[in-house]
C-alpha positions as CSV (number, residue, x, y, z in Angstrom):
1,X,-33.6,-23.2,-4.0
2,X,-31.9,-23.2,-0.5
3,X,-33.1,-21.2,2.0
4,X,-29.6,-20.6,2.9
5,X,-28.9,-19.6,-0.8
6,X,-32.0,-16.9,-0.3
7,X,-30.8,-15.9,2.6
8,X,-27.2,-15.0,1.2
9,X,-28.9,-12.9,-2.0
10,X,-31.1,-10.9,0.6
11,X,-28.3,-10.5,2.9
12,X,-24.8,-10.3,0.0
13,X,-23.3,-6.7,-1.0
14,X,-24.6,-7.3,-4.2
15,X,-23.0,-5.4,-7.2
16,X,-24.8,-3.0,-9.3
17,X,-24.6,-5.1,-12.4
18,X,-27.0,-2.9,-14.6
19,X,-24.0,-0.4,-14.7
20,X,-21.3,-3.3,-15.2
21,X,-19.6,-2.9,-18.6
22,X,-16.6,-4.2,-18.0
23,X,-15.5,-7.9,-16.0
24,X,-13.0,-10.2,-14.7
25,X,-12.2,-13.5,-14.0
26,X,-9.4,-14.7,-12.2
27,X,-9.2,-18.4,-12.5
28,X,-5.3,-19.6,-12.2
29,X,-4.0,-23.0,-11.2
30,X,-4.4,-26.5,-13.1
31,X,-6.4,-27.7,-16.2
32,X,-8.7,-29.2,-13.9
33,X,-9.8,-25.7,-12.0
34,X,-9.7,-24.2,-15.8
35,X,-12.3,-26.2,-16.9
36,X,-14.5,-26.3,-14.0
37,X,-14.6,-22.1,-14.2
38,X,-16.5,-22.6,-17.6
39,X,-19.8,-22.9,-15.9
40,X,-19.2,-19.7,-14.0
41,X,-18.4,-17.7,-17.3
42,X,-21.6,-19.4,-18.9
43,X,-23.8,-17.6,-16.0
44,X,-22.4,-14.1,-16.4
45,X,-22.2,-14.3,-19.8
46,X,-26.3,-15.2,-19.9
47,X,-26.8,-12.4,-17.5
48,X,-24.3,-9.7,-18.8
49,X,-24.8,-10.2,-22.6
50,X,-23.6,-6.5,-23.5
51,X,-21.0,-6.4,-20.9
52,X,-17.5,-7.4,-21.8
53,X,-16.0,-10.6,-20.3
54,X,-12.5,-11.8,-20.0
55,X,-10.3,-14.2,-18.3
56,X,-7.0,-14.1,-16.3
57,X,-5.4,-17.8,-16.5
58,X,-1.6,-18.8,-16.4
59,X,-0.2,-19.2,-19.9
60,X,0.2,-22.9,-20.1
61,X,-3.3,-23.5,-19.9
62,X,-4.5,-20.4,-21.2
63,X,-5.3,-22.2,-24.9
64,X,-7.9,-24.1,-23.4
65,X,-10.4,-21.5,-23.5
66,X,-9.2,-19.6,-26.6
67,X,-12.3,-19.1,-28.7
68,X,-14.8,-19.5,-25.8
69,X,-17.7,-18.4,-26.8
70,X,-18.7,-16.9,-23.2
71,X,-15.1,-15.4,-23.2
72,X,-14.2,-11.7,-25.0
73,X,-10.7,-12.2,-24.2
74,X,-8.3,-14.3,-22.8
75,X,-5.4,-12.9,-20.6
76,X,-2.5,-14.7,-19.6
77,X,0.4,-14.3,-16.4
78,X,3.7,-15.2,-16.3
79,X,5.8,-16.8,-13.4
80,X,7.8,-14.6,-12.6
81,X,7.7,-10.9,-10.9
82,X,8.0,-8.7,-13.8
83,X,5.4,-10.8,-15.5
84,X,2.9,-10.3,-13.1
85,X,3.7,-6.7,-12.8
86,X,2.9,-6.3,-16.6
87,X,-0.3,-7.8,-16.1
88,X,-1.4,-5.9,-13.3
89,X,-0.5,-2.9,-15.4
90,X,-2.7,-4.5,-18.2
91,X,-5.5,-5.3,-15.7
92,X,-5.7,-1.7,-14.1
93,X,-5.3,0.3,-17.6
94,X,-8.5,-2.0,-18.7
95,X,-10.3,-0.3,-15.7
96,X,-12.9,-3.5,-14.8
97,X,-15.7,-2.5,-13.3
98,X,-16.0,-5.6,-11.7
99,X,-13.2,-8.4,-10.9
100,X,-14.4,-11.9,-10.1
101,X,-11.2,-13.9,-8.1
102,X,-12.0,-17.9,-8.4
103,X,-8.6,-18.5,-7.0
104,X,-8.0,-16.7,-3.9
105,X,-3.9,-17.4,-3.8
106,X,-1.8,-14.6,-2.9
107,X,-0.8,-13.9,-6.5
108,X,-4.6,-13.5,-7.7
109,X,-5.1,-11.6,-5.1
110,X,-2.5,-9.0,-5.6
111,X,-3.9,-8.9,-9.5
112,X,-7.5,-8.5,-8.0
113,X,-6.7,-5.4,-6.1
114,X,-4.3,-4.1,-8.5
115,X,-7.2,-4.1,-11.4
116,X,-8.3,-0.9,-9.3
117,X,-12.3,-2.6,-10.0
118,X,-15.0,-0.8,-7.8
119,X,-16.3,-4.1,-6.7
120,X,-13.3,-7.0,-5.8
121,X,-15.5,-10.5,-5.8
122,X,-14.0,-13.6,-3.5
123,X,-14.3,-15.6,-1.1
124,X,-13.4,-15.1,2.9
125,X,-11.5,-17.8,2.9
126,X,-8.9,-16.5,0.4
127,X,-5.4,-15.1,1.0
128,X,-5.9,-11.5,2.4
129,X,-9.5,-11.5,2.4
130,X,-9.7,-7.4,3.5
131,X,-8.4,-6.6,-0.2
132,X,-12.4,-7.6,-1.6
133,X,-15.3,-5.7,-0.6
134,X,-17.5,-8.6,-2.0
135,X,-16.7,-11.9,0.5
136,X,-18.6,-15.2,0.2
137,X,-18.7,-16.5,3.8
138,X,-19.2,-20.2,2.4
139,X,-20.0,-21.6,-0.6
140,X,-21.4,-24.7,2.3
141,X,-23.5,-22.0,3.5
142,X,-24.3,-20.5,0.2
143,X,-26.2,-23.9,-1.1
144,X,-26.8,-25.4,2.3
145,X,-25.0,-28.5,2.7
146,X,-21.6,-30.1,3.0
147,X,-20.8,-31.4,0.2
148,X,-20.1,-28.9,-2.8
149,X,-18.6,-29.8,-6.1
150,X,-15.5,-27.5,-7.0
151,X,-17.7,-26.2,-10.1
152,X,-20.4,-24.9,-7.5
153,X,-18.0,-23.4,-5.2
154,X,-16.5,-21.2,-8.0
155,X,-20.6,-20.7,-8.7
156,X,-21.4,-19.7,-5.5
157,X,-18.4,-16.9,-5.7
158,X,-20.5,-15.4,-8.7
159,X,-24.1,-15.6,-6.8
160,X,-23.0,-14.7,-3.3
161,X,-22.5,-11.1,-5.5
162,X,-26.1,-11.6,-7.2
163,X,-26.0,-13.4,-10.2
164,X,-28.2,-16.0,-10.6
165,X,-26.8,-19.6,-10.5
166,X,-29.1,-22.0,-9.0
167,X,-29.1,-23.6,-12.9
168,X,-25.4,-24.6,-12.7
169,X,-24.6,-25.4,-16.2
170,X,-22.1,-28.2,-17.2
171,X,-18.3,-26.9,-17.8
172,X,-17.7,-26.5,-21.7
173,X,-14.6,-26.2,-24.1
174,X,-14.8,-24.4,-27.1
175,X,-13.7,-26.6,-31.0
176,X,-10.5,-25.3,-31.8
177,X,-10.4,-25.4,-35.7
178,X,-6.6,-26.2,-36.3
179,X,-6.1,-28.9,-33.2
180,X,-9.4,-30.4,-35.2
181,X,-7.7,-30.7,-38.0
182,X,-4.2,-31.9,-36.4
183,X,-6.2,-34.6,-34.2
184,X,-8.2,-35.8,-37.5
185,X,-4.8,-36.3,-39.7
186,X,-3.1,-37.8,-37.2
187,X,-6.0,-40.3,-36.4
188,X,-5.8,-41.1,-40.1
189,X,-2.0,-41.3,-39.7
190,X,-2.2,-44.4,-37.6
191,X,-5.2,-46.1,-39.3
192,X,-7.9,-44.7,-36.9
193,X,-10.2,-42.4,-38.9
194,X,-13.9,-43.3,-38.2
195,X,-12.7,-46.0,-35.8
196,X,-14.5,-46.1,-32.2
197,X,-11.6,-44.8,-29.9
198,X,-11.4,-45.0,-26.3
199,X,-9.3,-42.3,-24.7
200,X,-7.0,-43.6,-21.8
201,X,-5.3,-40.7,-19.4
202,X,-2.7,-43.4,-17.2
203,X,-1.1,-41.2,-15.2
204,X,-1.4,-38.4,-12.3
205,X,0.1,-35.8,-10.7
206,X,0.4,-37.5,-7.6
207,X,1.0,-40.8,-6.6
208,X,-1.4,-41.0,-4.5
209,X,-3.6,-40.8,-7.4
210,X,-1.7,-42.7,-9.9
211,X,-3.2,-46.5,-10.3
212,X,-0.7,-49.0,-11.5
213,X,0.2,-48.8,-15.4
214,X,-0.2,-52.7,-15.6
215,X,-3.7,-52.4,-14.4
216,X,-4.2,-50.4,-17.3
217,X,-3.0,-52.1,-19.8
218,X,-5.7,-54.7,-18.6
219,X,-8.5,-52.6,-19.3
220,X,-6.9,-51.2,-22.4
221,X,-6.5,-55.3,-23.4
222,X,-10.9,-55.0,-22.1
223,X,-11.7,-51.9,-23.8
224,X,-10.7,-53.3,-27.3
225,X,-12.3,-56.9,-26.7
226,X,-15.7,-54.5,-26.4
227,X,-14.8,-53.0,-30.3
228,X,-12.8,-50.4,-29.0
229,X,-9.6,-49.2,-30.1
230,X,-7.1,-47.5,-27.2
231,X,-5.6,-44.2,-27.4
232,X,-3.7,-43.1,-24.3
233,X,-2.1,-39.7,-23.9
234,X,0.5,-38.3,-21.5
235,X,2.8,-35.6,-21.4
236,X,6.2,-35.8,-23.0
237,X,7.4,-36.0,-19.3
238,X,5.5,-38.3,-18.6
239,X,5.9,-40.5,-21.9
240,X,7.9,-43.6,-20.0
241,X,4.1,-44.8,-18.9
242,X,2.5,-44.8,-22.1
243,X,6.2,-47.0,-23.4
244,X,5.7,-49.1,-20.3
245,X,1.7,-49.3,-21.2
246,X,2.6,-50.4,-24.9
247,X,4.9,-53.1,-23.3
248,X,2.5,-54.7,-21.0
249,X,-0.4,-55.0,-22.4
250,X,-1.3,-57.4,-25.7
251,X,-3.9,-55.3,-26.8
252,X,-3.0,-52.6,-29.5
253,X,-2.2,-49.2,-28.0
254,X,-1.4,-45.7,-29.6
255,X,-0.1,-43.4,-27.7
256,X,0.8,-39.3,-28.1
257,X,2.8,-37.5,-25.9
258,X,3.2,-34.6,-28.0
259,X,-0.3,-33.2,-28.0
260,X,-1.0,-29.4,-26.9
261,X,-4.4,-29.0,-24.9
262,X,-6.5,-28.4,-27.3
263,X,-5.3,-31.0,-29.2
264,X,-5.8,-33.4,-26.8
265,X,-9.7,-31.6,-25.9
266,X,-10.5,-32.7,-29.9
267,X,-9.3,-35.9,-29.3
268,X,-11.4,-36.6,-26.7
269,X,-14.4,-34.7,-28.2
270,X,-14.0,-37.7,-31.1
271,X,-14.0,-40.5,-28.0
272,X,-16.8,-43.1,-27.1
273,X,-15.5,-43.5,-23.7
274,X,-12.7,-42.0,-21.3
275,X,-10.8,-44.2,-18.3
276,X,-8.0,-42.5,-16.7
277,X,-7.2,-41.4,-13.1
278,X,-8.9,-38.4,-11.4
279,X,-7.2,-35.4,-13.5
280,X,-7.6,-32.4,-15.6
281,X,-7.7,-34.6,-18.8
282,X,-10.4,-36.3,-17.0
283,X,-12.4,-32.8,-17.1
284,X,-11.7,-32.3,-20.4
285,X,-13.2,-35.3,-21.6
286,X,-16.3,-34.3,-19.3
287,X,-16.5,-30.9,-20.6
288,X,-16.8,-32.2,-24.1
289,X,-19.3,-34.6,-23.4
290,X,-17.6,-37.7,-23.8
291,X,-18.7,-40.2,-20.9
292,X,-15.9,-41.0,-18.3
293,X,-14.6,-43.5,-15.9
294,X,-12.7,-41.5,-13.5
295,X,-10.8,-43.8,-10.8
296,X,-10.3,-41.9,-7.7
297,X,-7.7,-42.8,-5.2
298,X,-6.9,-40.0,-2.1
299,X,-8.6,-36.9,-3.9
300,X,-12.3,-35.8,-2.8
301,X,-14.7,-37.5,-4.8
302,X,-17.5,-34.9,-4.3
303,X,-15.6,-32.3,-5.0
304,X,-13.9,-33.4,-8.1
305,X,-16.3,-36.0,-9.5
306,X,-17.4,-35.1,-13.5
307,X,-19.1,-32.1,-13.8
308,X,-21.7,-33.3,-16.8
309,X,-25.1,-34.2,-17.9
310,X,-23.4,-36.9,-19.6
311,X,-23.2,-40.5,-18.2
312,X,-20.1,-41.5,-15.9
313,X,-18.9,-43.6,-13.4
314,X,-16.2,-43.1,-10.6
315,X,-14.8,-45.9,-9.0
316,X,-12.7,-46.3,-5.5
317,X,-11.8,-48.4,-2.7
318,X,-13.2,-46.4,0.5
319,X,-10.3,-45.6,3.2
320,X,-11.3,-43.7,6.3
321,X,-8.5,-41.7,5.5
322,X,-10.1,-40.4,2.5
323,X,-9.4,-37.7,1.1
324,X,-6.5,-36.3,1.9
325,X,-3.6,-34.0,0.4
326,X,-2.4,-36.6,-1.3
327,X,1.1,-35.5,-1.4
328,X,1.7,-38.5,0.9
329,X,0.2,-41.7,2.7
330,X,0.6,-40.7,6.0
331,X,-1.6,-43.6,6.8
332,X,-0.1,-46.2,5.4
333,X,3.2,-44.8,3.1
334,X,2.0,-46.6,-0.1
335,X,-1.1,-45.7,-1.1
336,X,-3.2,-48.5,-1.0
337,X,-6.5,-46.8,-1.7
338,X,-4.8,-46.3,-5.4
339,X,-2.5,-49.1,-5.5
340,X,-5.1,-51.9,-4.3
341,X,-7.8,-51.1,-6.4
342,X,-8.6,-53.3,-8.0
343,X,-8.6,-54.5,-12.4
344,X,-11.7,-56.7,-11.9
345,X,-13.7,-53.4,-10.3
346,X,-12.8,-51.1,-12.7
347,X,-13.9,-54.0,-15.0
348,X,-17.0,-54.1,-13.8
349,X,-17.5,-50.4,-13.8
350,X,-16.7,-50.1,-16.5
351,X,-18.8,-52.8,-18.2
352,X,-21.5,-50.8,-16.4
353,X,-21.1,-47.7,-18.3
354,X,-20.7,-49.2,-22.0
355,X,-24.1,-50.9,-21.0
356,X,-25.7,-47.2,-20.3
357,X,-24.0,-46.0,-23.5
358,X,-25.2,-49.0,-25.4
359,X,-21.7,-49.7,-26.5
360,X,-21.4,-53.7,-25.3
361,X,-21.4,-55.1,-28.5
């Protein structure tokens, strides 16, 4: 353990926890920041078996953790105003005992101190850090080094205020019984059921992240020369890629773009492999155990590497300029970190990953 990390249990306002009954956790944003708060539900729900434990997430990613078994209920917030108003209303009728922000935007904060909860958990770095009477200076400081993983700084919120967390479990997401049952009949729709699948995610939020779609549809061609048949998934949005995947490429390629989240988490639950570009999809398929092949372009690879025991490989072209925002090259104005990369190294990465799978046939 740290000696930074001892020094910050000696030294934290730690919460009476033996008289806790009743907790939340604030966790809003992307899939990505969804999944990676699973390990920090894990640890209080170990510690706090008695207690009741629910999370705050926005609605369109709030089915990801329905069922959770670390979870007693799932609470969602709306966009706009009134929504949130409701919610703080819902929060500070519950009367929490104890509110745990992973977020620390201006809107979880406004829910955190509207909950009314004797002890307000963050981080001094959030919006309005006065509103919390429980601050984590660092989550740096809190392990004692530089480099923290986006799981262990939502982690380190949770043991700054004295639960223990030095163990850091991998993220998980819960089987969803009717997306199961969807993904298994519409594998056996196209002629899939049984088959080794490799689950491809070819798109990003950002194009700074987003690696060329005829790149992909090279490894898709190298995925099923290994005895691997390609599944890619986008949004419906987003469905022109996995058209424009289909097109280039001469392996055979099916595609959804209709899939809710936990449709796609089953999916890639039944997956030998995931490739796709550093995204929340990319955590999903971590959180279920399925190994991945994450290709990072501007985005911090510490930071948002896979958080699993599984194996996994991340690949990248190393820029000075990494990372950055990624909402633009400022550097060079087209990406080349993403762009450049290159087929024959994610080839080769990928080659390297089926080997520690035992997958090559």
């Amino acid at each position: 353990m740290p000696e930074a990390y001892k020094a910050l249990q000696r030294g934290a306002a730690l919460v009476d926890w033996e008289r806790v009954g009743r907790v939340l956790v604030i966790r809003l944003r992307s899939i990505g920041d969804t999944v990676l708060c699973t390990p920090t539900l894990r640890v209080l729900r170990e510690q706090l078996p008695d207690s009741r434990i629910d999370v705050l997430l926005e609605e369109w990613v709030a089915p990801l953790l329905a069922g959770h078994e670390s979870v007693d209920s799932v609470i969602t917030v709306g966009n706009d105003a009134r929504a949130r108003l409701r919610t703080a209303l819902e929060l500070r009728n519950t009367r929490y005992d104890v509110v745990v922000n992973l977020h620390g935007g201006t809107t979880s904060t406004f829910l955190t101190r509207a909950s009314g909860a004797r002890y307000r958990i963050g981080s001094s770095s959030y919006q309005f850090p006065f509103l919390y009477n429980v601050r984590l200076p660092s989550p740096q400081e809190f392990w004692g080094r530089d480099e923290v993983h986006s799981a262990e700084v939502q982690l380190a919120v949770a043991g700054h205020a004295g639960i223990e967390v030095e163990r850091r479990p991998d993220s998980e997401l819960p089987i969803n019984e009717p997306a199961s049952r969807m993904i298994d009949a519409r594998l056996g729709a196209i002629g899939l059921s049984g088959s080794s699948i490799a689950l491809i995610h070819p798109v990003a939020a950002l194009f700074t992240k987003q690696w060329p779609t005829r790149s992909f549809a090279k490894i898709a061609e190298k995925l099923e020369m290994e005895g691997l048949k390609p599944v890619a998934v986008a949004t419906e949005s987003e469905a022109g890629v996995l058209d424009a995947l289909r097109e280039l490429t001469r392996s055979t390629v099916k595609t959804f773009s209709d899939l809710t989240l936990p449709e796609i988490t089953e999916l890639a639950r039944r997956a030998s492999v995931f490739v796709g570009t550093d995204s929340g999809i990319a955590h999903i398929a971590a959180a279920v155990g399925t190994p991945p092949l994450v290709i990072f372009g501007s985005s911090n690879r510490d930071h948002w590497r896979p958080w699993t025991r599984a194996p996994y490989r991340i690949v990248f072209d190393e820029y000075d300029c990494q990372p950055c925002s990624g909402y633009e090259c400022r550097e060079f104005g087209d990406a080349p970190c993403i762009n450049r990369l290159s087929v024959s190294k994610v080839a080769k990465t990928l080659d390297e990953l089926l080997d520690e799978m035992q997958l090559k046939p």
